[in-house]
C-alpha positions as CSV (number, residue, x, y, z in Angstrom):
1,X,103.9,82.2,101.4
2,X,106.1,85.3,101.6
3,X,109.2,85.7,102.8
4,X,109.7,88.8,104.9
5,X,113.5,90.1,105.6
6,X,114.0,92.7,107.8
7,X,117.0,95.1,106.7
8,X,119.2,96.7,108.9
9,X,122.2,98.8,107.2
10,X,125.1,99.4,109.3
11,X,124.9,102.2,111.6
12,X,121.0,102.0,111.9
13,X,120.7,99.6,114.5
14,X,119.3,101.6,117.2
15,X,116.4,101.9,115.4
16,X,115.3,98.7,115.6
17,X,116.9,98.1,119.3
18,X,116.0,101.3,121.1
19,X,113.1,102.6,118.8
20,X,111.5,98.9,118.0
21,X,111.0,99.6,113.9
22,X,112.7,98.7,110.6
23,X,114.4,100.5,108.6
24,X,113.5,98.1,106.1
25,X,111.8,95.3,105.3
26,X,111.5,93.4,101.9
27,X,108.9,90.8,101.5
28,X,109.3,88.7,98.2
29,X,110.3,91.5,95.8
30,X,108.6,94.8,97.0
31,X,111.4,96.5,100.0
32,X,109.3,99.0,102.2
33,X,111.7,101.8,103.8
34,X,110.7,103.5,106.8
35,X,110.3,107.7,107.0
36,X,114.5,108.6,106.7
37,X,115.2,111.4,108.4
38,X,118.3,114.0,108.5
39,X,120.0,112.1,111.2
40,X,123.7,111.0,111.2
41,X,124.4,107.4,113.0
42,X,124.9,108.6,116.1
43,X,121.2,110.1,116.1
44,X,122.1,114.0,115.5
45,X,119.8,116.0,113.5
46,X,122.4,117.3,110.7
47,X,122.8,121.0,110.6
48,X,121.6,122.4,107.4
49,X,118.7,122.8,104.8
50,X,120.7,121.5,102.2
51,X,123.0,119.0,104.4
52,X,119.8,117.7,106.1
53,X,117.8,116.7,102.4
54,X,121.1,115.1,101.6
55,X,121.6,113.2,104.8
56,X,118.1,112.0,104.4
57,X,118.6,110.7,100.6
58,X,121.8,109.6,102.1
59,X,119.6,107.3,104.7
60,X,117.2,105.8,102.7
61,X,120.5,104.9,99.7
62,X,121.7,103.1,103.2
63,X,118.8,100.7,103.2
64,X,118.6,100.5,99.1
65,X,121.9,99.1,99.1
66,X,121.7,97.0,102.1
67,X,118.6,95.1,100.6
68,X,120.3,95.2,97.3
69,X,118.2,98.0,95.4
70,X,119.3,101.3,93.7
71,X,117.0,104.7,93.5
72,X,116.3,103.1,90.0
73,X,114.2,100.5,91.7
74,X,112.4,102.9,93.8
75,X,108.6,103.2,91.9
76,X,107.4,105.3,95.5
77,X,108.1,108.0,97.5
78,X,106.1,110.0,100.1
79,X,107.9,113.0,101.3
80,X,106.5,115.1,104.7
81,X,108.3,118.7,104.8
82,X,107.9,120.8,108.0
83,X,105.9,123.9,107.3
84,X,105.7,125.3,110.7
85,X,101.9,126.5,111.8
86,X,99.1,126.2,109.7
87,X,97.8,129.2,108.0
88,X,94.8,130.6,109.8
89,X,93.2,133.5,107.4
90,X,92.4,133.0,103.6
91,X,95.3,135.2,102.6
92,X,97.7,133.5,104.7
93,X,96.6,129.8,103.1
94,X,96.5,131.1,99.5
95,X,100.6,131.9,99.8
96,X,101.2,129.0,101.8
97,X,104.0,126.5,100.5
98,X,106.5,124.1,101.7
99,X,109.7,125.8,102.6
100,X,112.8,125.0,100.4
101,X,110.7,122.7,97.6
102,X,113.1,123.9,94.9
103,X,116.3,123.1,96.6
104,X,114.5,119.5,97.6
105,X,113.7,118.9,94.4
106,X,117.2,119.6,93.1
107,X,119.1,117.0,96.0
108,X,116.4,114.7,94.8
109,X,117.4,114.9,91.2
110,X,120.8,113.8,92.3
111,X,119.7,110.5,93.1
112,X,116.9,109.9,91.1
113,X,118.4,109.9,87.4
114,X,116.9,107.3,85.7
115,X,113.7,105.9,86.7
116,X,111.8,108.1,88.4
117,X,109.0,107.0,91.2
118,X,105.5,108.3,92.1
119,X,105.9,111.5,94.4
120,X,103.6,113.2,97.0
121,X,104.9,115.2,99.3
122,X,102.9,116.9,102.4
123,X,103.4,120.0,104.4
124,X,103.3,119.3,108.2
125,X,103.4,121.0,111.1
126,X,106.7,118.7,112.9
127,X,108.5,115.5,113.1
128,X,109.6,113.2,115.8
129,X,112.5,115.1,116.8
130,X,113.1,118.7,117.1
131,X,115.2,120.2,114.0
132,X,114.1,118.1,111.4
133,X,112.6,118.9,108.3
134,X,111.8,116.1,106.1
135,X,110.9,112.8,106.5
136,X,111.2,110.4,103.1
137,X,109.7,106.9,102.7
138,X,110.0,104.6,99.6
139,X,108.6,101.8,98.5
140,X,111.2,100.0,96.1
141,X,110.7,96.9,93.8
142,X,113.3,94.5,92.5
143,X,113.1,93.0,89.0
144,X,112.7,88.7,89.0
């Protein structure tokens, strides 16, 4: 049977209290992390391109180290960037890109120095809450 352990770091609580999901939740040795945004504990979207990747790295390094993971046990990561609207005429979708992919890439080689995971990443139109711009979710697995 498997053994499923909901993980709550410090300072996330309200997620699971007021918004009803986990930031985490391990089940034997695979630990499933819910979308981390660029929010600080007390809910604020951080101001920033830059200080909003890192914030979100920041968030999902919260609930690695509360389930007792690192980014070297991360083999998954799904990233959704905010593009804004859709591009409409052929000319518009063939220079279409996610904004600030570079500079993303660069906060995520920060904390991904070792092992590095499977990555796909998706331009979409918003998030849940106004002001963000990137969303990650990871899929980590521990060693026996």
């Amino acid at each position: 049977m498997s053994k499923r352990e909901v993980i709550i770091p410090k300072g996330m609580e309200v997620l699971y209290e007021k918004y009803h999901y986990c930031p985490g939740i391990k089940i034997n040795n695979t630990l499933y992390i819910s979308g981390q945004v660029g929010r600080d504990e007390n809910m604020q979207v951080v101001q920033g391109v830059e200080p909003q990747f890192v914030q979100a790295f920041e968030n999902v390094k919260k609930v690695l180290t509360a389930a007792g993971a690192t980014f070297d046990d991360v083999v998954e990561m799904v990233t959704y960037h905010v593009t804004g609207q859709p591009p409409v005429t052929p000319g518009e979708q063939q220079n279409f890109t996610i904004p600030h992919l570079q500079l993303f890439m660069q906060v995520k080689d920060r904390y991904f120095t070792n092992n590095f995971p499977t990555w796909t990443g998706f331009g979409i139109t918003a998030l849940s809450t106004p002001g963000l711009i990137v969303e990650i979710k990871c899929t980590a697995v521990f060693s026996d």
